[in-house]
C-alpha angles and dihedrals in degrees: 000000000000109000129191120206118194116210126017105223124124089285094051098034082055092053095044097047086053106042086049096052081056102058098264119153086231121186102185114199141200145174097219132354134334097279100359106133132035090354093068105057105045132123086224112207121171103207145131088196102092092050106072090123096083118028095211094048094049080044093055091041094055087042086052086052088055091048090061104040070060104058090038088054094049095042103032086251096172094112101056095035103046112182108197096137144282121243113201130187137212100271096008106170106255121237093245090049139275135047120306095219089185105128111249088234091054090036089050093039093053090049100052085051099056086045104261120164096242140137141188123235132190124207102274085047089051091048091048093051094035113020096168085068104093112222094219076081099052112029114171100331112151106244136186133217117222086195102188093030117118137157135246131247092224108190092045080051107057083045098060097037082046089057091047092057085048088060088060104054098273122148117230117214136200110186139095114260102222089191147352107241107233113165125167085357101309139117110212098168140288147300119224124210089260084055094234104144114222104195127219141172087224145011138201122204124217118145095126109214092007103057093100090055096058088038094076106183096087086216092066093045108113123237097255128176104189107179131195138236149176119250117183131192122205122213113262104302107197090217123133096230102142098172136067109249121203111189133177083259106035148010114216142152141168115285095193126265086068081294115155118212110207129189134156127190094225089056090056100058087059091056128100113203093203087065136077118259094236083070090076107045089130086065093038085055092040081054093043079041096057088039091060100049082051099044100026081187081068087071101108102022112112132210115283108183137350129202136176117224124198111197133208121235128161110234100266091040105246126107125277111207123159143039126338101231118246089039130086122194095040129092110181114207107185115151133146090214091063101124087063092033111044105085085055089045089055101046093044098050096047081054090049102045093032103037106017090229105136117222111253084211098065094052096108098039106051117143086236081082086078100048098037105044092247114144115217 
């Protein structure tokens, strides 16, 4: 079976790693580079816990965290998914936006419940794992430990995913898809902006904010909402923060060579994603502003980078993984949630479009829900 995957970021590098293991003819294309959208500029964090409004989705998305204790496994991915721990507190901003106004004790009480690995600290706990936070910013806040929770380097990821699939056969693609070519209901590959055709007996979407774009009819394009943010890299610090930290003012952890990512939800909202990110050096400095009264070691450490992400999300905020209904030939995976969720997304699809055994996991986040009126 020939398989095209659109987009090699760390959904489609997942996808193609997977369909290829499994004996797949797989061409993997991208516009630009291995990682080098969405994918790069990303606060990574492989986690189930911010998703306690919908069961199924906190279940996929800890299902999404085994998957890659598995790959890692399989590849020696330590040194792309560290998992030092996660520190959260009352009224954090949430990665998909807004404030998560769950109490931490009810927060921490529903998760161990639903066997999550948490725990609670109190301000003496916190100084003792962190001593460079200063307590003046924290006070008596109630605050919660993800202890085997980590991030993803992203980009290093999806390489070395990507050369896996290679290794396996799989085609690597640099190129822009103009379209996908459906015809009488059926996707039988793509067109790329050369117009050169590259057939297919299936193809797998994955081109995050972009999918509509290659999807061409304006009645299969799924509802999205992408929406955009700042993140903002300092220069090496020199400081001995291990954990990811995500405060009421700001959300940061460690990128590797002493390096600090910063990111607030705030900041996003001010951030337009049509517009370079030097045009909003006055937010980059409030973020570096709210690290350093965090991280008072942070006082004379610049700016290093900026970059703007924009960020897929399908309209009711859930992901959106499987076929469009009235075409054959064509899975969609859009997710914002696609740095925990990619290593799932690959194995599941390769069992859907090799084996036709459908993944119990996706049940609930299937694209149809658009079409058919069904809510997630």
């Amino acid at each position: 079976m020939k398989i095209v995957i659109v987009g090699a970021g760390i959904v489609g590098a997942s996808v193609a790693y997977r369909l290829a293991q499994g004996g797949a003819e797989v061409v993997l294309i991208d516009a630009v580079r291995v990682g080098g959208a969405t994918s790069s500029v990303t606060y990574a964090w492989v986690n189930a816990c911010e998703k306690l409004a919908s069961e199924p989705y906190y279940r996929l998305n800890f299902a999404g965290r085994e998957a890659h204790a598995r790959i890692a496994a399989e590849l020696g991915g330590d040194d792309w998914y560290p998992r030092p721990g996660v520190v959260q507190w009352q009224d954090a901003e949430a990665e998909a936006g807004g404030v998560d106004r769950t109490s931490s004790e009810e927060k921490f009480h529903r998760l161990q419940g639903w066997g999550y690995p948490v725990q609670m600290l109190d301000p003496a706990e916190l100084r003792e794992l962190e001593p460079e936070v200063d307590p003046a910013s924290y006070g008596d806040r109630p605050v919660i430990l993800y202890s085997e929770d980590g991030w993803c380097y992203a980009a290093q990821y999806a390489g070395r995913v990507t050369a896996a699939a290679q290794r396996h056969g799989a085609r690597l693609l640099i190129g822009r898809v103009a379209r996908l070519n459906i015809a009488g209901g059926r996707c039988a590959g793509v067109v790329m902006e050369d117009g050169t055709h590259i057939a297919a007996d299936h193809v797998v979407n994955c081109s995050g904010r972009w999918a509509n774009e290659v999807l061409g009819n304006p009645a299969d394009h799924l509802p999205l909402k992408p929406t955009s943010g700042l993140v903002v890299y300092t220069a090496p610090a020199g400081i001995g923060l291990t954990r990811g930290l995500r405060t009421p003012s700001v959300n940061l952890r460690p990128d590797g060579a002493g390096r600090l990512l910063l990111r607030a939800g705030d900041i996003d909202k001010l951030v337009d994603g049509h517009r370079p990110a030097s045009d909003f050096r006055d937010q980059a400095e409030e973020l570096m502003r709210r690290a350093r009264a965090l991280l008072p070691a942070l006082r004379d450490v610049p700016i290093e980078a900026m970059r703007i992400a924009i960020r897929p999300m399908p309209a009711d905020s859930y992901s959106a993984i499987g076929p469009i209904p009235g075409i054959t030939g064509l899975h969609m995976a859009i997710t914002h949630s696609g740095v925990t969720l990619a290593p799932l997304i690959g194995e599941g699809l390769a069992q859907e479009i090799l084996r036709g055994e459908e993944m119990a996991q996706f049940a609930h986040f299937r694209p149809a829900r658009f079409y058919s009126g069904v809510a997630a």
